[in-house]
C-alpha positions, 0 to 999 in steps of 0.5 A: 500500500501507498503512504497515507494520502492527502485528500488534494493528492488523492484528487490528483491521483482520480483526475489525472490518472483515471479520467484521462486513461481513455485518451491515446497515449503517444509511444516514447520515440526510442522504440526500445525504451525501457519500461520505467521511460514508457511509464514516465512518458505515459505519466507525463501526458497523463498529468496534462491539465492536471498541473505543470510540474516544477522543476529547478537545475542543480536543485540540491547540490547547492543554493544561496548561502550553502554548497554539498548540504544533504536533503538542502533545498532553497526549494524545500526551504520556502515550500516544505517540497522538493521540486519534482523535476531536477535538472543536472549538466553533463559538460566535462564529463568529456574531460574525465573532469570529477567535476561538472561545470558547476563545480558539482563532483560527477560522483555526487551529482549521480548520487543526487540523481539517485536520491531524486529518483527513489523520491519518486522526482524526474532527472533531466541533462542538459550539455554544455559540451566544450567544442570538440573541434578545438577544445574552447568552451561551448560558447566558441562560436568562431568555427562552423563547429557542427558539419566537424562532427558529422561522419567524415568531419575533422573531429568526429573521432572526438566528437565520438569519444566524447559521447562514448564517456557521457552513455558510460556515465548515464549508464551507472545511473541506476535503481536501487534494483539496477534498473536505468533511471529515464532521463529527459536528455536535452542536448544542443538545447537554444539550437536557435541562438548565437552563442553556443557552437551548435547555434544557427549562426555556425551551422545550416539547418540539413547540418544541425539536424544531421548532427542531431540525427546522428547523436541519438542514433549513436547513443540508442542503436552503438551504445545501447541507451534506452532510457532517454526522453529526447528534449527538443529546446529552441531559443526565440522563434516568432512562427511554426515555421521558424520552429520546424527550420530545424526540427530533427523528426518525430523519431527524434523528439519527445518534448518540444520546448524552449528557453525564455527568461524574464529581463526587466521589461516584463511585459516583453516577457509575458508576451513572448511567453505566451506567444510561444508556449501557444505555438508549441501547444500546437506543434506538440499537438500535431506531432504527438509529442509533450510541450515543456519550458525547459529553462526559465526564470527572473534573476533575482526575482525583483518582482514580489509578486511575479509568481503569481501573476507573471509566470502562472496565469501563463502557464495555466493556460497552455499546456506545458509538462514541465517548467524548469527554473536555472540555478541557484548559483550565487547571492546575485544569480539565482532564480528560485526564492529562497527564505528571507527573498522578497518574493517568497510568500509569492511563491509559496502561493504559486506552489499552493495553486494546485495549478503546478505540481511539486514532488510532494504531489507527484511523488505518490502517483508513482510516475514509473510504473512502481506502484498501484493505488489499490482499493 
């Protein structure tokens, strides 16, 4: 038997897992994914219009004022619940580094992931890959880095060892019974920008959508890695058109999402978020697949009240399956509350709006397939 439920989480349970059971659920696009990914996609679409769940990068490995705390959370500070989706890097694990980019050791970055899992939270990766052409950070822009790495390019041998050490490292991330824990994998994430080696300004759309072809198929068909969700992350695009410029193919793609942070004109803001998560409702619509936010966020969160009245009322009325905030990286970069920030009591009334989920609500319904609610 499950723990004692709530009377709202047990709402939660009837609504979103009972009613909509009738309705098709879409096959991951790995055709070979393992159980536990099948269940995480079928929860997932299942949990559309139920809420958005939550999710915050680096979430417990460190926050403002602390580093490496176990069961820490800014999160868990304000609302008493962990986030129910937990982003994490893979950049330098090319390297053999013992270190992500964040300074997290890969050690206890997995051991983290771990935790998350048995909690019954989803994990996601993003890469900010160094450019394997010549070895500068992800934000090398200076060569046309991607048609390199494609068969027969100056580095693909690299570019092929570099995805050897990462499917190694994913691979060891594992279920207390050994199974693999699904991943909602992000790489190339903000494929529209200018800033990463993999943007539209250093590569043509054949190019970009060769290079993401090749990776998936190399991580699932050589080495053998099942228990990826793929994530599809664009940066600014007006139109369907502009967004399908470099869409891979339904084969590829499981979310469809993009990345929209909050500056100080607010408003651009809420316009563009609002523009966008409808043309993404959509597309997902029309190619079977789920709609996400996969990085957003205000820093510092100047606005006492943006939770609420910014980023909800946006958010209930498309249908994203998850919005994720950046990091809590310093005491002038963060972008979740934490206790004492000006816009805490907001966002604990963002949490209470039962219009997003947290791992407190996602938790007991067993996204995995793990439990069974009995009568």
């Amino acid at each position: 038997m499950l723990r004692p439920l709530t009377f709202n989480i047990f709402c939660l349970l009837l609504v979103a897992f009972t009613l909509p059971a009738t309705a098709q659920l879409y096959n991951p696009s790995d055709g070979q994914a393992t159980n536990q990914t099948r269940q995480l996609y079928y929860s997932m679409q299942r949990l559309v219009g139920a809420g958005t769940i939550f999710g915050h990068h680096d979430d417990t490995a460190y926050g403002v004022g602390w580093c490496f705390v176990k069961e820490q959370s800014d999160v868990k500070s304000v609302t008493g619940s962990y986030p129910a989706l937990y982003g994490w890097d893979l950049a330098k694990i090319e390297h053999d580094s013992i270190r992500d980019i964040n300074g997290i050791p890969f050690k206890y970055q997995k051991q983290l992931v771990k935790e998350a899992y048995r909690r019954g939270g989803i994990n996601t990766f993003c890469w900010h890959m160094d450019n394997p052409a010549n070895g500068k950070t992800a934000w090398d822009t200076s060569m046309r880095t991607v048609k390199e790495l494609l068969p027969g390019g100056t580095a693909h041998a690299t570019y092929l060892q570099w995805l050897d050490k990462a499917a190694a490292y994913l691979n060891e991330l594992r279920g207390d019974d050994g199974e693999l824990i699904p991943i909602l994998f992000r790489p190339f994430h903000e494929l529209t920008g200018n800033w990463f080696w993999w943007g539209a300004n250093t590569c043509a759309p054949d190019e970009f959508k060769q290079l993401w072809r090749f990776t998936i198929d190399y991580l699932r068909q050589t080495k053998k890695l099942h228990q990826l969700l793929v994530v599809f992350s664009e940066a600014d695009f007006n139109s369907e058109a502009e967004f399908m410029q470099r869409y891979p193919g339904s084969a590829y793609v499981d979310f469809l999402g993009f990345d929209n942070y909050c500056y100080k004109n607010v408003d651009d803001y809420k316009r563009n978020l609002d523009k966008r998560l409808a043309i993404i409702d959509t597309i997902a619509a029309r190619e079977h697949k789920l709609a996400c936010l996969p990085e957003t966020g205000y820093e510092q969160i100047p606005q006492a009240n943006w939770w609420t009245t910014v980023l909800l009322p946006i958010l209930q009325r498309h249908k994203a399956s998850y919005v994720m905030a950046w990091r809590n990286g310093r005491p002038d970069h963060y972008y979740v509350p934490y206790p004492g920030q000006v816009s805490e009591a907001d966002f604990v009334r963002f949490f209470n709006s039962g219009a997003v989920i947290f791992e407190n609500r996602l938790a007991p319904l067993g996204v995995y397939g793990r439990y069974v609610l009995r009568k």
